[in-house]
C-alpha positions in Angstrom: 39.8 41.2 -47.8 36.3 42.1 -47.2 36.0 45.9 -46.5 32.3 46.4 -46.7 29.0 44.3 -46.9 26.2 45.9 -49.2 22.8 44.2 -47.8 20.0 45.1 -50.6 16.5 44.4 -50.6 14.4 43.5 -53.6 11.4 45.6 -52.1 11.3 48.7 -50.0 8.6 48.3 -48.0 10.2 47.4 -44.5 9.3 43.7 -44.5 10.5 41.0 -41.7 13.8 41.2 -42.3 16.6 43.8 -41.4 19.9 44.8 -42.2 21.2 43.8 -39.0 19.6 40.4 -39.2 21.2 39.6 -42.2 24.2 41.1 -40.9 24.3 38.2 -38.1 23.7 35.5 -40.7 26.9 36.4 -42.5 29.3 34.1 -40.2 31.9 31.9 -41.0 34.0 30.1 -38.8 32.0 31.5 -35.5 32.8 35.5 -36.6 31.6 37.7 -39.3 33.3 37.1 -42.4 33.7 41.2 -42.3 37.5 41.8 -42.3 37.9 38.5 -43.7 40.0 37.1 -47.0 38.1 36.9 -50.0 39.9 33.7 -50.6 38.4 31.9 -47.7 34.8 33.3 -48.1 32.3 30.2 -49.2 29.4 32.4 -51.1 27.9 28.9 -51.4 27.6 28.2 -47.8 27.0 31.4 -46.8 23.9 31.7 -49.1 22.9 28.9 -47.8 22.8 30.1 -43.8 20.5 32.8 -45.1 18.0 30.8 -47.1 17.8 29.1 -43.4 15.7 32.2 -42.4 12.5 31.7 -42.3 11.1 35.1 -44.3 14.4 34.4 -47.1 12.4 33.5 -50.1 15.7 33.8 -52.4 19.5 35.3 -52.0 22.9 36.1 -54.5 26.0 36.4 -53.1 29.0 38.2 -54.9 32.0 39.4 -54.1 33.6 42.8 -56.0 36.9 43.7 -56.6 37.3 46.4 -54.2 36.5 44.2 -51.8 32.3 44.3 -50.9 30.4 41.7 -50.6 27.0 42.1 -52.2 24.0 40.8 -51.0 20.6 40.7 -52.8 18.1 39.6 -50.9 14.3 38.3 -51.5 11.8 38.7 -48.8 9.0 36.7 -48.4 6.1 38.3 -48.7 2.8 37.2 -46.5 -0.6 37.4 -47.8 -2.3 36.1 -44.6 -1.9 35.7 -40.8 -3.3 32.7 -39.9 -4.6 32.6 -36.2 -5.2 29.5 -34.5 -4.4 27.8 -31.6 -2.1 27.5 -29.9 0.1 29.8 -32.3 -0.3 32.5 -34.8 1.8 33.1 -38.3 1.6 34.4 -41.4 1.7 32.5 -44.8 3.0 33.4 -47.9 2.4 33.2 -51.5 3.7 29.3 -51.7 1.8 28.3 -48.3 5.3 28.9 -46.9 4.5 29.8 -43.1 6.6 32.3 -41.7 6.6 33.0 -37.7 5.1 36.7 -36.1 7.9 38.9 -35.9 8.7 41.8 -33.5 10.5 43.9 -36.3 7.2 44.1 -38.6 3.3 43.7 -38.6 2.1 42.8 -42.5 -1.4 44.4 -43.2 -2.6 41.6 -44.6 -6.2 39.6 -44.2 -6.8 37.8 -40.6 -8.1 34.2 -41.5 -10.0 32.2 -38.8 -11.0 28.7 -38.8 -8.3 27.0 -40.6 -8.1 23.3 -39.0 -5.3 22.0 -41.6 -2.7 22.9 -44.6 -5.4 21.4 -47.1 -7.2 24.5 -45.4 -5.0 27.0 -46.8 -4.8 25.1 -50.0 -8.3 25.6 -50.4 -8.1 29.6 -49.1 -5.0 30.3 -51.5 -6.7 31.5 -54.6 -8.7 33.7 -53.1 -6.6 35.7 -50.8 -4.0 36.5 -54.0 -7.1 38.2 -55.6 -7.5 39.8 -52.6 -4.1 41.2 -52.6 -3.5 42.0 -56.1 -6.6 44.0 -56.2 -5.8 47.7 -54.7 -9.8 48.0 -53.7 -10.5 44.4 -52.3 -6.7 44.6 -50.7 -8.1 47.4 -48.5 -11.4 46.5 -47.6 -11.1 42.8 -46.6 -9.5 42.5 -43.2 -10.7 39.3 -42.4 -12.1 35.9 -43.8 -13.2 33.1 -41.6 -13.9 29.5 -42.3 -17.2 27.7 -40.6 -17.1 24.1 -40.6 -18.3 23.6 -43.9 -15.4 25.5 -45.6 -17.9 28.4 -46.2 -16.3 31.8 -46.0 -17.4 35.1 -44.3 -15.7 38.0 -44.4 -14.9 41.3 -42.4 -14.8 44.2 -44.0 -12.7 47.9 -43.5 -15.8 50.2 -44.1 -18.5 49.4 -42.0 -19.9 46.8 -39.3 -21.8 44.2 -41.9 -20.1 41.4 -43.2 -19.7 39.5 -46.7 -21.1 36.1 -47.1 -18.9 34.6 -49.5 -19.7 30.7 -49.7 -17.9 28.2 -50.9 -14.5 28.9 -52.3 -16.0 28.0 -55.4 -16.9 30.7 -58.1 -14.4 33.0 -56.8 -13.7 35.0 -60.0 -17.5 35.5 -60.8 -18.3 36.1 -56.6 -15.8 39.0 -56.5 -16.9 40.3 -60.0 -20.6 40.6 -58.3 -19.0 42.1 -54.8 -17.6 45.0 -56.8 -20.3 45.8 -58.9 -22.4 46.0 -56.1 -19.9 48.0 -54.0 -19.8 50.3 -56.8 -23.5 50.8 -56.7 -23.8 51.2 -52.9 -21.4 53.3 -52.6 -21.8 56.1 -55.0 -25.7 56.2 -53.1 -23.6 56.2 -49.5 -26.1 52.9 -48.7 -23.2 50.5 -47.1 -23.4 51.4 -43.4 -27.2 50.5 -43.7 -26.5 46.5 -44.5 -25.4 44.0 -41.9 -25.0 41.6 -44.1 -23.7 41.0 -48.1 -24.6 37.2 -49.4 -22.8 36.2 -52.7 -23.2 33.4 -52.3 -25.9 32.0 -55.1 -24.7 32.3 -58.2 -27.1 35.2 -60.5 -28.0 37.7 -57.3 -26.6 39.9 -54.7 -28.8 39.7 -51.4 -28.1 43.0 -49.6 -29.4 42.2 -46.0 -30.4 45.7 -43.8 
């Protein structure tokens, strides 16, 4: 019989997901399989329900022999809320979009201006430097796409704005962005620009 269910997390930072979500996706036969025979239990089927959530990236079931049933769960984690109309979401590492969700509210860039998936395809790369860099992770809070897929972005410490261009570069673009940075603010000149343009490739043009 199952006595107990052991819902783990591989992170914890409180993500989408909740104990008592997952809780309610543990149902067999119309009831929770709590209480249950561990002879009837399909793990299989089971894991599969969960994977059904939207903000599941991956799950293992098992069952012990004093009667738990463990449950390791992988969250998907966003990298971007995408806001267009008529609905917003977040997307995650694999372009997988995952709905808003009351329980949690990811700190994580706003992009603007996406008209299609080949969009976010283009975006990708540069939102996972932006997230697996602890400086650039805090300071971009928003990118937004014009027309001609040139980016501008919004920034944490002041009112200017960063003039990316074309998501082209984007190693050598972000390499001149935190040299500059580095400069700038060590003189305390940032809140005096309104403007940052990366955009050509061998200068920094620092607009006041």
């Amino acid at each position: 019989m199952i006595k107990e269910i052991d819902i783990q997390f591989d992170s914890e930072k409180p993500f989408f997901l909740t104990k008592s979500i997952v809780n309610k996706l543990l149902i067999q036969n119309e009831v929770s399989i709590e209480k249950q025979a561990k002879s009837v239990i399909d793990l299989y089927e089971l894991e599969k329900q969960i994977l059904n959530h939207s903000h599941v990236k991956d799950v293992s079931l098992y069952m012990t022999i004093d009667g738990q049933l463990i449950t390791l769960i992988e969250q998907r984690q966003p990298i971007a809320r995408i806001m267009t109309s008529p609905a917003s979401y977040y997307i995650d590492s694999e372009l997988v979009k995952l709905p808003l969700s009351e329980n949690y509210s990811a700190r994580v860039p706003l992009v603007t201006g996406v008209k299609s998936d080949k969009d976010l395809i283009e975006v990708k790369y540069i939102l996972l430097k932006i997230i697996q860099d602890d400086f650039l992770q805090k300071e971009i809070v928003g990118i937004h796409l014009d027309p001609n897929m040139e980016c501008m972005m919004t920034v944490r410490s002041g009112n200017y704005k960063i003039e990316f261009g074309k998501l082209v570069e984007t190693d050598h673009k972000i390499n001149k962005l935190k040299a500059f940075y580095k400069k700038i603010f060590i003189d305390s000149m940032i809140h005096k620009y309104k403007t940052i343009n990366i955009k050509y490739h061998n200068q920094v043009v620092g607009v006041k």
